[in-house]
C-alpha positions in Angstrom: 0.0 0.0 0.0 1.5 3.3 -0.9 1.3 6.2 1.7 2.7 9.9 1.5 2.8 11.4 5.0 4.1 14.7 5.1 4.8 16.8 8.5 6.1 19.8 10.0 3.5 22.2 8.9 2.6 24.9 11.2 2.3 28.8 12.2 5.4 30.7 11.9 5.9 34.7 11.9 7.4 36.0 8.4 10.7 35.9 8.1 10.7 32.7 9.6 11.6 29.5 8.8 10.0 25.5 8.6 11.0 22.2 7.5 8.5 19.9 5.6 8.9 15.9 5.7 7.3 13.5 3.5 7.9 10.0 4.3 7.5 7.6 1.6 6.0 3.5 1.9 5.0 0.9 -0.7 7.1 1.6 -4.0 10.5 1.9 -5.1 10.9 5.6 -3.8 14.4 5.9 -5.7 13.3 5.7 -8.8 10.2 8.5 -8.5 10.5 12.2 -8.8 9.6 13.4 -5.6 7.6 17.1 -5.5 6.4 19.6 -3.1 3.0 21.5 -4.6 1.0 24.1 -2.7 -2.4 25.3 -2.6 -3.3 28.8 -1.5 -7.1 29.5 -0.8 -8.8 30.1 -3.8 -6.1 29.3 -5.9 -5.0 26.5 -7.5 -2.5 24.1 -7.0 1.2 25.3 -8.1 4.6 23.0 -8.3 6.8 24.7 -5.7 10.1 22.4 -5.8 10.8 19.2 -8.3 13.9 16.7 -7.2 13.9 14.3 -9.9 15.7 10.5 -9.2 18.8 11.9 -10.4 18.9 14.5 -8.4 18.1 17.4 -10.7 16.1 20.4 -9.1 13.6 22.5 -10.2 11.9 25.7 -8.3 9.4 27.4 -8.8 10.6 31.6 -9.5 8.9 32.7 -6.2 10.9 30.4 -3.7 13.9 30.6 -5.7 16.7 31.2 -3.2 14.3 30.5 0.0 13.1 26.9 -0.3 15.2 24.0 -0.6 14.5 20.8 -1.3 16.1 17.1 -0.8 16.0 14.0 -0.9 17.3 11.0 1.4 16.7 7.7 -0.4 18.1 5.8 2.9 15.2 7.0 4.8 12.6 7.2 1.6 12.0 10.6 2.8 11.9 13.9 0.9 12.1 17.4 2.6 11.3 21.0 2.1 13.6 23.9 3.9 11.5 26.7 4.0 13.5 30.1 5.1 12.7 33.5 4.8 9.0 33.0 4.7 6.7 35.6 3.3 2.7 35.7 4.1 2.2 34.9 0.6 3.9 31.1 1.0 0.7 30.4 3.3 -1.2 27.1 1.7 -1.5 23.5 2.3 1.7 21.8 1.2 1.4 18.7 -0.8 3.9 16.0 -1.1 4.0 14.2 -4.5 5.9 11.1 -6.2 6.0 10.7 -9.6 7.3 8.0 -12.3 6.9 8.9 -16.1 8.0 5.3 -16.0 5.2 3.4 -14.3 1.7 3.5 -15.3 -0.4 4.9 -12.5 2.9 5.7 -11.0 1.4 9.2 -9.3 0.6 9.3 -5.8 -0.2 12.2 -3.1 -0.2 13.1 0.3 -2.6 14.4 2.2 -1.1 17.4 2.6 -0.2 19.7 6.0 -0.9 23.2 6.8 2.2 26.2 6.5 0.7 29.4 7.8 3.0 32.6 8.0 1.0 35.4 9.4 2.5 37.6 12.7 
């Protein structure tokens, strides 16, 4: 059974900072891109930070420089460093693995809360 549990969400003043897990069970996490999305209120759902299985990183423009995201295939966990954060970063975080390899190979978490507000 494949699971995506992501923690470490939370309320934290701007300028502060957060780190996002998402532990991975029930497929071979190594060979999935692993991706951080968010969702604002209203909005829709935007890609905020990609990590592919070779390593390659993507960001989105407005956490360029901010965000950073890993990987630890040891652990089969992927993680978001979130500094610096703005009001504007609030949303729920979603934790995504991705195989343009596998068929069906696309599975979610259920997502955890980041609010920045003073």
């Amino acid at each position: 059974q494949v699971q995506l549990v992501e923690s470490g969400g939370g309320l934290v003043q701007p300028g502060g900072s957060l780190r996002l897990s998402c532990a991975a069970s029930g497929f071979t996490f190594s060979s999935y891109y692993m991706i951080w999305y968010r969702q604002a209120p209203g909005k829709e759902r935007e890609l905020v930070a990609r990590i592919n299985d070779f390593g390659v990183i993507t960001y989105a423009d407005s956490v360029k420089g901010r965000f950073t995201i890993s990987r630890d295939n040891t652990k089969n966990t992927v993680y978001l460093q979130m500094n610096s954060l703005k009001p504007e970063d609030t949303a729920v975080y979603f934790c995504n693995a991705y195989s343009p390899f596998t068929v069906g190979g696309n599975y979610w978490g259920q997502g955890t809360q980041v609010t920045v507000s003073s």
